[in-house]
TORTOR-151227 format. One record per atom (N, C-alpha, C): residue in one letter; y, x, z. Coordinates in steps of 0.1 Angstrom, whole numbers, padded with zeros to 4 digits, always signed. Example, Ala and Ser with C-alpha at 12.3 -4.5 7.8 and 13.67 -1.06 7.14 Angstrom:
! TORTOR-151227
a-0057+0132+0078a-0045+0123+0078a-0033+0132+0078s-0022+0128+0071s-0011+0137+0071s+0000+0129+0079
! end
This chain:
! TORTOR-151227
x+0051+0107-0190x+0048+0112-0177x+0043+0099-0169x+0028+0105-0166x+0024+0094-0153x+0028+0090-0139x+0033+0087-0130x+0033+0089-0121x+0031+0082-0107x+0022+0079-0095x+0017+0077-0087x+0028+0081-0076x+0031+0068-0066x+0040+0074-0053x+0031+0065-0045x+0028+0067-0030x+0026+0061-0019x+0033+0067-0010x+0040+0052-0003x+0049+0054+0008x+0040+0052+0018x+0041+0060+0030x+0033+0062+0039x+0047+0062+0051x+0038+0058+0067x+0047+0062+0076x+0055+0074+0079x+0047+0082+0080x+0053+0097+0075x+0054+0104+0070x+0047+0105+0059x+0056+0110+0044x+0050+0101+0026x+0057+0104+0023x+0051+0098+0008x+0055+0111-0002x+0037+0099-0008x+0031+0108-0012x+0032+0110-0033x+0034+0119-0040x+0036+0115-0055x+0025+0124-0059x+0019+0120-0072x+0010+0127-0082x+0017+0125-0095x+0019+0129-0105x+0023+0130-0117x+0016+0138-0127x+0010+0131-0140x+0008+0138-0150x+0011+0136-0162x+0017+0148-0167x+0022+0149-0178x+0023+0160-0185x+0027+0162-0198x+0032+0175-0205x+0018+0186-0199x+0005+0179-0198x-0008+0187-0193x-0009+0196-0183x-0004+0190-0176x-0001+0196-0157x+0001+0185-0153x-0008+0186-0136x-0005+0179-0128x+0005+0184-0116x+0012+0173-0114x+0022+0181-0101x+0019+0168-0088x+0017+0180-0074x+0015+0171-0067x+0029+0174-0055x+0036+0165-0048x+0046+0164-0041x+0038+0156-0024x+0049+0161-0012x+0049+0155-0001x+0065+0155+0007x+0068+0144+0006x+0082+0144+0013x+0084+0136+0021x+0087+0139+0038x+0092+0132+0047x+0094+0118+0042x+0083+0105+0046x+0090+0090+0045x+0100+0088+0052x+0112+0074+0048x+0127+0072+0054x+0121+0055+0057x+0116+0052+0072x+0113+0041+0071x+0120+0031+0076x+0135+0036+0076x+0145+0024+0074x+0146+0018+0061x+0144+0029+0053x+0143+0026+0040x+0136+0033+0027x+0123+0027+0026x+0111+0035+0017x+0118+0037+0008x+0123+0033-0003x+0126+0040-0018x+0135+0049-0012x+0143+0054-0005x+0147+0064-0004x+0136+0072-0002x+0129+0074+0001x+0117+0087+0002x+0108+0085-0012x+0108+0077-0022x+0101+0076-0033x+0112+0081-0042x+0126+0080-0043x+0133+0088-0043x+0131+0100-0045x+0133+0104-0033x+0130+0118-0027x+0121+0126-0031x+0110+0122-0034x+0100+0126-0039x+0102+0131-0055x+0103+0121-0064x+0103+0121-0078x+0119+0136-0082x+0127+0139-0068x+0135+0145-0070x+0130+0162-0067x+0122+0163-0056x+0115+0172-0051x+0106+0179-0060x+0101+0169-0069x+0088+0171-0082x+0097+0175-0089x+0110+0174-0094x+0120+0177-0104x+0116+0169-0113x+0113+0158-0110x+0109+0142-0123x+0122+0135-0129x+0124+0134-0140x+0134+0121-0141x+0134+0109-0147x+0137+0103-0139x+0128+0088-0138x+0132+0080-0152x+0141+0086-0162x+0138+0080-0179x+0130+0087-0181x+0124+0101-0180x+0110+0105-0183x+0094+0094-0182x+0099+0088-0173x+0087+0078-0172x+0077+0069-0180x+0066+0068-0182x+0058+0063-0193x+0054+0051-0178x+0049+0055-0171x+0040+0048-0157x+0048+0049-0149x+0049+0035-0135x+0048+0044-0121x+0041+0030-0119x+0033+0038-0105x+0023+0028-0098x+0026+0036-0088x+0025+0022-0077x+0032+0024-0064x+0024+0020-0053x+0018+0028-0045x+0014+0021-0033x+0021+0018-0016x+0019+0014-0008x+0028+0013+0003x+0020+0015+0018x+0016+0024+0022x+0002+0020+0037x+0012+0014+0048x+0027+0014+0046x+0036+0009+0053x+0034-0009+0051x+0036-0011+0046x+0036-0029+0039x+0022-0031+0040x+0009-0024+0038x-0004-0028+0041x-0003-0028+0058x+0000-0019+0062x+0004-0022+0080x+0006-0029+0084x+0018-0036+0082x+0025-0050+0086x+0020-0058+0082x+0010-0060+0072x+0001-0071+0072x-0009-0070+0083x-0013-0061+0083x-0027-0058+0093x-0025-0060+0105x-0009-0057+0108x-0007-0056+0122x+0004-0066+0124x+0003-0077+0117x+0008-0088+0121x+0025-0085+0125x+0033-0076+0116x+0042-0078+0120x+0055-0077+0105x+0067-0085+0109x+0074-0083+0096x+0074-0104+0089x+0076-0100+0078x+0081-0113+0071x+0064-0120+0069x+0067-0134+0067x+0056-0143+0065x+0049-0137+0051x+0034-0139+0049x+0035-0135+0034x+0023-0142+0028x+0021-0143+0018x+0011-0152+0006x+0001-0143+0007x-0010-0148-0002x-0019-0144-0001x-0025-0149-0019x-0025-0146-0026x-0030-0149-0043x-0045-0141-0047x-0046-0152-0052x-0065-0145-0055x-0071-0155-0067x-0075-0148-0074x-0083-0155-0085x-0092-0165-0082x-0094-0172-0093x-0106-0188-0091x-0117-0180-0087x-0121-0189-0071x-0134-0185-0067x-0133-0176-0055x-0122-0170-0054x-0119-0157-0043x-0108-0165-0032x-0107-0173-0030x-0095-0180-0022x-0100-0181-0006x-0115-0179-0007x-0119-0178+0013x-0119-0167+0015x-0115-0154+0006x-0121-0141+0011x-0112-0135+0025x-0103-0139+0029x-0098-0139+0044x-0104-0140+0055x-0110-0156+0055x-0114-0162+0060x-0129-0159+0058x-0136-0152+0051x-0148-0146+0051x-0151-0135+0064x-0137-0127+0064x-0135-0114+0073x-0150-0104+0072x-0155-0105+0061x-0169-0093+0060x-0164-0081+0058x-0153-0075+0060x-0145-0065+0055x-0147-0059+0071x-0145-0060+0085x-0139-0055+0095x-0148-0057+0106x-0162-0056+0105x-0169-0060+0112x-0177-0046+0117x-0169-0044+0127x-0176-0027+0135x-0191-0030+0145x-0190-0041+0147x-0202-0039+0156x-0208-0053+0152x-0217-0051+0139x-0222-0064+0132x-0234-0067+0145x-0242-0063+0152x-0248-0066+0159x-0248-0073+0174x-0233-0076+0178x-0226-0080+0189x-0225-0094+0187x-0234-0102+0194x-0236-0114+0196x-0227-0127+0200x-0216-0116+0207x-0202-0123+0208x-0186-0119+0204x-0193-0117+0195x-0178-0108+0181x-0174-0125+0178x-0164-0124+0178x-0155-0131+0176x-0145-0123+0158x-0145-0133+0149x-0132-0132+0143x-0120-0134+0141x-0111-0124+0139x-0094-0126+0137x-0091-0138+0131x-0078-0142+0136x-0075-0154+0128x-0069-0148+0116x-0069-0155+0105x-0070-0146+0090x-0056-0144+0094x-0048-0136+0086x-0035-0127+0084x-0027-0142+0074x-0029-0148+0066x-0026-0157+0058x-0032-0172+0064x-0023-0180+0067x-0029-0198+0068x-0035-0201+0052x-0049-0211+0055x-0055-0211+0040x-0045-0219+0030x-0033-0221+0034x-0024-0233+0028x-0014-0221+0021x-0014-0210+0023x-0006-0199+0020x-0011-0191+0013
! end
């Protein structure tokens, strides 16, 4: 059995495939504490987690706190050749034709 969880602010989310069915789940996220709702989920699907071949995990909670500048300090790892892509910021640019767009200071110091 495959299985896909994303922890979201307000709920997370599972996909699983296996045994040639897909099962899809939504259960209330616990953002005191996410694996309780990834938990919750795999229990809701009726999954058991020695059934497991995969899990791949995503977080839009942890992508947040980076974006939004809030929570623990964090790294930043990137393959040979990709180490300005922060500092590039071509990713977030809403009004490319605004003369006085200013860039964010990157989310990571380039020493990090």
């Amino acid at each position: 059995m495959r299985v896909g969880i994303e922890v979201g602010g307000t709920f997370t989310d599972l996909v699983a495939v296996g045994d040639g069915k897909i099962t899809v789940t939504k259960v209330p996220s616990t953002p005191h504490s996410p694996d309780i709702g990834a938990l919750n989920a795999l229990k809701e699907a009726g999954i058991d987690i020695s059934s497991l071949s995969d899990l791949a995990h995503g977080s839009t909670v942890a992508t947040n706190a980076v974006l939004e500048r809030k929570g623990a300090k964090v790294a930043f790892i990137a393959t040979e050749g990709f180490r300005d892509i922060l500092f590039l910021q071509r990713h977030d640019r809403r009004s490319i034709y605004n003369i006085q767009y200013q860039k964010r200071e990157p989310q990571v110091k380039r020493q990090d």
